[in-house]
SELOSE-728432 format. One record per residue (C-alpha): residue number from 1; residue in three letters; y, x, z. Coordinates in nm, 2 decimals. Each point is the difference from the previous one (the first is absolute). Layout:
BEGIN
ATOM  resi  resn      yy      xx      zz
ATOM   NUM   ala       Y       X       Z
...
***
This chain:
BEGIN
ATOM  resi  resn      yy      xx      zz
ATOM     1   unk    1.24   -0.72    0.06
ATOM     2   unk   -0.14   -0.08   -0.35
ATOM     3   unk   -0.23    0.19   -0.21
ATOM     4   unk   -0.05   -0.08   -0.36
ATOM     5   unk   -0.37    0.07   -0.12
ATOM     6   unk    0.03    0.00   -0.43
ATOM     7   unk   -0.35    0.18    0.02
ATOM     8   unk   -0.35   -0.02    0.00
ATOM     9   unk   -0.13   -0.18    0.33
ATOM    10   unk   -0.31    0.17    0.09
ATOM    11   unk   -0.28   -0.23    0.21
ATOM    12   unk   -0.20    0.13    0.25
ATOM    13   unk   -0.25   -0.12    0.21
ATOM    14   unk   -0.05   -0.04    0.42
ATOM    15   unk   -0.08    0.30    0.24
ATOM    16   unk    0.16    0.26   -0.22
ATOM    17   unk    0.03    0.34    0.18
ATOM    18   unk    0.20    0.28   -0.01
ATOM    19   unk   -0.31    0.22   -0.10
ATOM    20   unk    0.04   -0.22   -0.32
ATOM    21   unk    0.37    0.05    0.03
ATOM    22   unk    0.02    0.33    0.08
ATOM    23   unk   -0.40    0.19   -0.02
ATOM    24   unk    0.00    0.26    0.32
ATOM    25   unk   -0.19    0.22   -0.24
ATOM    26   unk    0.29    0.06   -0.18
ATOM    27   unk    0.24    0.05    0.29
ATOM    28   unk    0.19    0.32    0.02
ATOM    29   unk    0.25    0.20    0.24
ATOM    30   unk    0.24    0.01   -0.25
ATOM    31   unk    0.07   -0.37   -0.01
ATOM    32   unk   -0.04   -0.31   -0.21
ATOM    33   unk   -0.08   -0.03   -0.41
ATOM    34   unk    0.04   -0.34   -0.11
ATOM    35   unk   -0.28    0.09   -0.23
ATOM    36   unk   -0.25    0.02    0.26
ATOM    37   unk    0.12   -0.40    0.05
ATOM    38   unk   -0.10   -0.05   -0.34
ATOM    39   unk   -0.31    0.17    0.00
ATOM    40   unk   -0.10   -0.24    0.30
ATOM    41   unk    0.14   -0.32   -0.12
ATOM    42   unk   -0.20    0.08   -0.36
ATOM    43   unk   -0.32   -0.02    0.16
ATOM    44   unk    0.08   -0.35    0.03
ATOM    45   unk    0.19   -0.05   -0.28
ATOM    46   unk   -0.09    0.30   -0.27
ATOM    47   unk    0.29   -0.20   -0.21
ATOM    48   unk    0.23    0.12    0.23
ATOM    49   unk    0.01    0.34   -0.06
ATOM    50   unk    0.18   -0.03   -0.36
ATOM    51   unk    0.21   -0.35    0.07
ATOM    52   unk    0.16    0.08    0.32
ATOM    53   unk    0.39    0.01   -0.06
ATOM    54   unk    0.23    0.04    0.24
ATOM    55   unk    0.17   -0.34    0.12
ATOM    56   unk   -0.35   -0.17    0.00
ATOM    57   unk   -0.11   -0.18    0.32
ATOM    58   unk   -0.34   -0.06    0.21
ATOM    59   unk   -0.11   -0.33    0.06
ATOM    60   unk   -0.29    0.00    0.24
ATOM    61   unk   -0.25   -0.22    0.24
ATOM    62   unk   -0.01    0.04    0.41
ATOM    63   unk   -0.01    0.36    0.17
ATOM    64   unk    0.17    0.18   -0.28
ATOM    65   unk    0.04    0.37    0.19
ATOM    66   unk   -0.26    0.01    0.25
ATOM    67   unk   -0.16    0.26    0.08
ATOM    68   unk    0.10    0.37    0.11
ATOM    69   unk    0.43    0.00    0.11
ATOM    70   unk    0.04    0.24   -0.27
ATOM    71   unk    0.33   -0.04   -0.11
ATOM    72   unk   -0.08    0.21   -0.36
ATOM    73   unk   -0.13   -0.37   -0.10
ATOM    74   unk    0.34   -0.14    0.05
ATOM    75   unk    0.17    0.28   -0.13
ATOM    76   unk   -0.24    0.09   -0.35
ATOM    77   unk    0.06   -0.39   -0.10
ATOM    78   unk    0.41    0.01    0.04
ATOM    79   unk   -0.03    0.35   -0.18
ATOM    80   unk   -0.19   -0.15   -0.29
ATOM    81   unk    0.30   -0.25   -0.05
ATOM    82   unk   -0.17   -0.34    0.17
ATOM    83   unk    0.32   -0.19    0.04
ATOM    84   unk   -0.18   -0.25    0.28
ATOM    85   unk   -0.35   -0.09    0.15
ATOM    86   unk   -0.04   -0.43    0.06
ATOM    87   unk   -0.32   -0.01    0.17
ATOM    88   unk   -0.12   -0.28    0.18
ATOM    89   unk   -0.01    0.22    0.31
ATOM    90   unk    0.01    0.37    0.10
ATOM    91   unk   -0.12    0.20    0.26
ATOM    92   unk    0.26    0.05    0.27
ATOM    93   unk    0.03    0.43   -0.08
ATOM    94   unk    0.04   -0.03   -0.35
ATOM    95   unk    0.26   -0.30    0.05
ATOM    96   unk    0.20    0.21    0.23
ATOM    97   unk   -0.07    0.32   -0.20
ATOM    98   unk    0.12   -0.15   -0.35
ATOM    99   unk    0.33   -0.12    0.14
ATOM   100   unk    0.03    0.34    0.19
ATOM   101   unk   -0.01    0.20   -0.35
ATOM   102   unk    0.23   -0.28   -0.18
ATOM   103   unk   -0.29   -0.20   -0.17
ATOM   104   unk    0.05   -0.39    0.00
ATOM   105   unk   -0.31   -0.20    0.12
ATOM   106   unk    0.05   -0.34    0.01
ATOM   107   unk   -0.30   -0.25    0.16
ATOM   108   unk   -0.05   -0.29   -0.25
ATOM   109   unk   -0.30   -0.24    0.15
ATOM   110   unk   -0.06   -0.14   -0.38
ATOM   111   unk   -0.03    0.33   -0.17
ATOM   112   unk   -0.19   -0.23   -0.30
ATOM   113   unk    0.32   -0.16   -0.08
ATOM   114   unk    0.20    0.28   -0.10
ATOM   115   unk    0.02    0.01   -0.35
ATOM   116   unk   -0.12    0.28   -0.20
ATOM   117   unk    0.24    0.00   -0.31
ATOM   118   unk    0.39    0.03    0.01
ATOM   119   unk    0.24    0.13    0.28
ATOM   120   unk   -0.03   -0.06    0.30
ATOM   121   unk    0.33   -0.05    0.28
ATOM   122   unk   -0.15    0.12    0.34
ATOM   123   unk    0.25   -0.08    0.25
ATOM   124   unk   -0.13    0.19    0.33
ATOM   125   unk    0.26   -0.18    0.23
ATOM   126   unk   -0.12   -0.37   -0.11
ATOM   127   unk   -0.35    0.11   -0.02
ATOM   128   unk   -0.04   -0.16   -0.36
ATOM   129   unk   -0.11    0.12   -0.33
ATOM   130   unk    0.12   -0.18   -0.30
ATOM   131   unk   -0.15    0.00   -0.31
ATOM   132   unk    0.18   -0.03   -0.37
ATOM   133   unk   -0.21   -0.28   -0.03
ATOM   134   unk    0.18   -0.20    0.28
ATOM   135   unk   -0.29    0.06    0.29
ATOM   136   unk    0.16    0.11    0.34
ATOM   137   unk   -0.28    0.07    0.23
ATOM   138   unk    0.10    0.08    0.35
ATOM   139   unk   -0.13    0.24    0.23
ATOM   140   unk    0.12    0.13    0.36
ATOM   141   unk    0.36    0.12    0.00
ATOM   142   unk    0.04    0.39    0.10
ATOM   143   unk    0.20    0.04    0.34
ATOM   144   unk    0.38    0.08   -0.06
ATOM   145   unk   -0.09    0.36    0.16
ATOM   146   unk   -0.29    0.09   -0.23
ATOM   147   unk    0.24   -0.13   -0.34
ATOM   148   unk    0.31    0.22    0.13
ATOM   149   unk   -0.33    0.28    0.02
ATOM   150   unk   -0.04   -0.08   -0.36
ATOM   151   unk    0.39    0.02   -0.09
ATOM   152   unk    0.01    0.35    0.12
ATOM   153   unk   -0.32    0.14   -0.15
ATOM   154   unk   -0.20    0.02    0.28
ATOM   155   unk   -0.04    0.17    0.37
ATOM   156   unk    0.04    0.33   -0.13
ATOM   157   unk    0.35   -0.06   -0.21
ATOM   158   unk    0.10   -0.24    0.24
ATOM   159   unk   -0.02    0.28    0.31
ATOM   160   unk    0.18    0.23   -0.20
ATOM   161   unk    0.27   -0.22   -0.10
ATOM   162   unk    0.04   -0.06    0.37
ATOM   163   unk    0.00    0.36    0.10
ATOM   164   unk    0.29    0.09   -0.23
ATOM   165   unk    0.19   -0.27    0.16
ATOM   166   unk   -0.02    0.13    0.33
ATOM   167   unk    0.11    0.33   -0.13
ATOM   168   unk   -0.26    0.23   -0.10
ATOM   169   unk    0.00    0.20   -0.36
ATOM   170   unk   -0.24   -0.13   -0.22
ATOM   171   unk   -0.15   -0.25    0.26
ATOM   172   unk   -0.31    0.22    0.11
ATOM   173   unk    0.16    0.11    0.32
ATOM   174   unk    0.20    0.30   -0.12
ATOM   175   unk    0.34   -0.05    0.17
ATOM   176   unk    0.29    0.06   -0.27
***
């Protein structure tokens, strides 16, 4: 599965929470708004808030997503249009709660070696990102299971899809 990244690459640090992702102040019953992403990320970026576009990626240190198991973190950043998160490493609920929701994370070990002009080719199932520039830097290949995840969207689509195979209306257990 390949992603091509023609925007902005946005660096980040270590340690990177989902309060920063996704401020619990701002959480409501009525469900996610990508701006409240932005709104956390510009605290550490106030640039951010105006050059976001969507298509852009994260590129951050160690721990990116630790924290609370909020999945609104997950959810606010795909929203906003963030085509993939390289981090050196992320916390094991985000991980899982990124490729859940469709997001594509991708651990790369030498996050200082991705370039920060041109495309990029992320390709998820060799675990390499390539920049225009010729650097491939390789990080740990996604299991075939979490890519085919990807393929179909996420959990959520991916449960549906299988529900309307098996014979129900509009795969949310209504019976046709």
């Amino acid at each position: 599965m390949n992603i091509t990244v023609s925007g902005r690459r946005w660096r980040l640090g270590d340690n990177i929470d989902t309060d920063v992702l996704f401020p619990g102040s701002f959480m409501t019953l009525t469900g996610v708004k990508a701006e409240v992403a932005l709104r956390g990320l510009a605290m550490l970026l106030p640039e951010i808030v105006d050059g976001l576009r969507p298509g852009d990626a994260i590129v951050a240190g160690s721990n990116f997503g630790c924290g609370s198991s909020r999945e609104y973190a997950a959810r606010a950043l795909k929203d906003l249009g963030i085509s993939v998160i390289l981090a050196r490493s992320f916390a094991r609920i985000f991980f899982r709660n990124a490729l859940n929701i469709g997001l594509p994370v991708l651990e790369i070990d030498r996050v200082d070696l991705i370039p920060d002009e041109g495309p990029l080719l992320v390709d998820l199932a060799a675990g390499t990102v390539s920049g225009a520039d010729g650097s491939v830097t390789t990080g740990t290949v996604l299991d075939p299971f979490l890519l085919d995840l990807l393929r179909d969207g996420g959990l959520m689509p991916r449960l549906r899809a299988r529900m309307a195979s098996l014979g129900t209306a509009d795969g949310r257990g209504e019976h046709a």
